[in-house]
Structures are given as structure tokens and as C-alpha cells.
N, C-alpha and C positions, 0 to 999 in steps of 0.2 A: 401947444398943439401936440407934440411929439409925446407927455403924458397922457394925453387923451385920449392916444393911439395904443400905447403901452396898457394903460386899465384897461380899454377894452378888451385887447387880447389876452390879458389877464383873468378877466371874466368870463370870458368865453370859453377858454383853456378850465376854469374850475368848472361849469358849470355844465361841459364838457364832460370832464372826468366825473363827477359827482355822479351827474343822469344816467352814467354806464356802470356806477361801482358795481353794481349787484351784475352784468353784465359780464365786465371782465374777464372774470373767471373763465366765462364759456368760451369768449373772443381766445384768449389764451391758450386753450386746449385745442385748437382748432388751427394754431399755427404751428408750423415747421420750421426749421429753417437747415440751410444745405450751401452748398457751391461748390467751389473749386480750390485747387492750389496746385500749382505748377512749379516746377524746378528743374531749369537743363542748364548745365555747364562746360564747360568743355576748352581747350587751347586757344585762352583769351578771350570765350564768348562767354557770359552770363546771361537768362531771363529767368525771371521771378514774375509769378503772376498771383494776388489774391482776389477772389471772386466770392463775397460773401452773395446769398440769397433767403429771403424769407417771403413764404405763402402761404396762406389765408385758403383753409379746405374746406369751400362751401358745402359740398358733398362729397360723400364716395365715390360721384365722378368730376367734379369740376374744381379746380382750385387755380389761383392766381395768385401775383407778387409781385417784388422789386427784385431787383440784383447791384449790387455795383461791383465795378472792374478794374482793378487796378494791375498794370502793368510794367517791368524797367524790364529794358535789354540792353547790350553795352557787345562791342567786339571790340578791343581792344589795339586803338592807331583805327579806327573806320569807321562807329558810329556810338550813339547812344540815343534812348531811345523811350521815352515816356508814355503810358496811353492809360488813361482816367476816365471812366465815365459810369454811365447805368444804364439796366437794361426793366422791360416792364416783360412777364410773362405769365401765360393762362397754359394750363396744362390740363386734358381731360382722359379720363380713362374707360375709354367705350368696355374695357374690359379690365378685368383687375390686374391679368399680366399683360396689357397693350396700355402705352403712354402717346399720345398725340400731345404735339407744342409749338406754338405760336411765340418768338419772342424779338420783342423790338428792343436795338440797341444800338446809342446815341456813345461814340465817345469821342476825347482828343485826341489829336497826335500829335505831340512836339517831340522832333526827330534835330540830333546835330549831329552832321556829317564832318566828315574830316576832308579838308578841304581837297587833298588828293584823291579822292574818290566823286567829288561833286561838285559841280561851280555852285548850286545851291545850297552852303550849306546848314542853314537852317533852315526847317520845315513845318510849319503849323498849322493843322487841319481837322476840319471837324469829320466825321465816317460814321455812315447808319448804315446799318445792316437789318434785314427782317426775317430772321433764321421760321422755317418751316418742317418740323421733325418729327420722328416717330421714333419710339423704343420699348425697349423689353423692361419689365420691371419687375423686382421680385427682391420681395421687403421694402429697404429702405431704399434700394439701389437699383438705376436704370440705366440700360444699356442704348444705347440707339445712332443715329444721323438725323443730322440736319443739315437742311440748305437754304442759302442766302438765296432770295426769290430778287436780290437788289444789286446781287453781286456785278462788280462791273471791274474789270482785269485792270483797268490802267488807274483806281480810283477804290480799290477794297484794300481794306490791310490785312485782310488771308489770301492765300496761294492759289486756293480752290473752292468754289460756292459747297462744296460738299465737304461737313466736318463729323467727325465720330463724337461722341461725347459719352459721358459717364456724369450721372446725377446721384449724391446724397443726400437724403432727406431725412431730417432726426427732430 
């Protein structure tokens, strides 16, 4: 039974890619890809974050994608601090220098605390946010805000529903 699982998906995956060869190409051309990276250090604290993203540019104004998030923080004798997950996002451009964005993001948090700082100290939890933003764009590169429309103080893992961001797109 589990072969018969396997050929199918097999089949389907060729016949798949076969029916698009002549296609590709254009699907290809038509993708970007962008994100993030982050770096703060400091007197026993470390966070690294990478944020890979690709989107699919159905037209001159509408495009959509994936993301995923990857994050460690550490302060050293207080916590450490994991957060993995992905984000889904549509981005439209009522004009060539204005960016509108929509973007839904699912991730984990496995947090260890040092016990002098928390009677809990492991923490592991899931966190969505639905970021709702506007920015400036000009070329590759957008400037703008977003806000969590889901932000909830005792239950978000940012400070404030209001974040700045910076997008490249290549």
C-alpha cells in the first residue's frame, strides 16, 4: 500500500512538472525573492534572526508568497529562546511608490528560563499574529509599518502591535 502511495505521488509530481516545462520559464521570471536578517549583540545577549521570503508577481499591482522565520536569543544566566515558523503574504501596489500588505504569521516559541528568574521555566507556545501594513517603495526596497490587527499584550511576542519594517526584493 505505501508503494502505491509513493507511485502516485510520483506520477503526479512528473506529470506535473512535464505539463508546466514550456511554462516555467515564465512562472520563473515572475518570482522574487527577499526577507530579512537580523543581528543584535551586546553584554551577554545574542539574537539572530533569518527571514527568508519568495513571491509570485501576478501583476504590476498584486503579488503574493511564503516566508519563513527563524529565530535564537540567549542573555546569558536568564533565558534562551527559539521561535520557527512561516508567514503567508499578498502585497499590492495601488501605486508604483505605495506598497499595501496583508501578512499572516503562525510560529513557535520554545523559551528556557533560568530558574532564578521564573518558576516556569520552560515555555512552549504557538503565536499568530496578522500584520496589516503600508510602505514606501522604490526599486527593490520598501519602507513602511505594520500592525498586528491580533496583537494581544499578555499573549504576543512583540512589545508593540506597531512595527517598522524594511523589505528586499531581488
Amino acid at each position: 500500500m505505501k508503494s502505491f502511495f509513493l507511485n502516485i505521488i510520483f506520477i503526479f509530481f512528473s506529470l506535473v512538472s512535464f505539463s508546466q516545462e514550456n511554462q516555467s520559464s515564465n512562472f520563473w521570471s515572475n518570482v522574487r525573492f527577499g526577507g530579512g536578517i537580523g543581528l543584535n549583540f551586546g553584554d551577554g545577549f545574542f539574537s539572530g534572526t533569518l527571514a527568508p521570503q519568495a513571491i509570485y508577481d501576478f501583476n504590476p499591482y498584486f503579488s503574493a508568497g511564503l516566508g519563513l522565520n527563524g529565530s535564537y536569543s540567549s542573555q546569558r544566566n536568564v533565558f534562551k529562546s527559539t521561535i520557527l515558523g512561516g508567514s503567508v503574504i499578498a502585497l499590492t501596489n495601488p501605486f508604483p511608490e505605495i506598497q499595501v500588505s496583508a501578512e499572516l504569521e503562525q510560529v513557535n516559541v520554545n523559551t528556557d528560563f533560568d530558574s532564578q528568574f521564573s518558576s516556569n521555566t520552560r515555555d512552549n507556545f504557538w503565536a499568530t499574529a496578522l500584520f496589516l501594513g503600508v510602505g514606501y517603495r522604490t526599486g527593490n526596497v520598501t519602507f513602511g509599518v505594520r500592525y498586528d490587527v491580533l496583537y494581544d499584550e499578555d499573549e504576543s511576542i512583540y512589545a508593540d502591535p506597531w512595527l517598522p519594517f524594511v523589505r528586499f526584493w531581488f
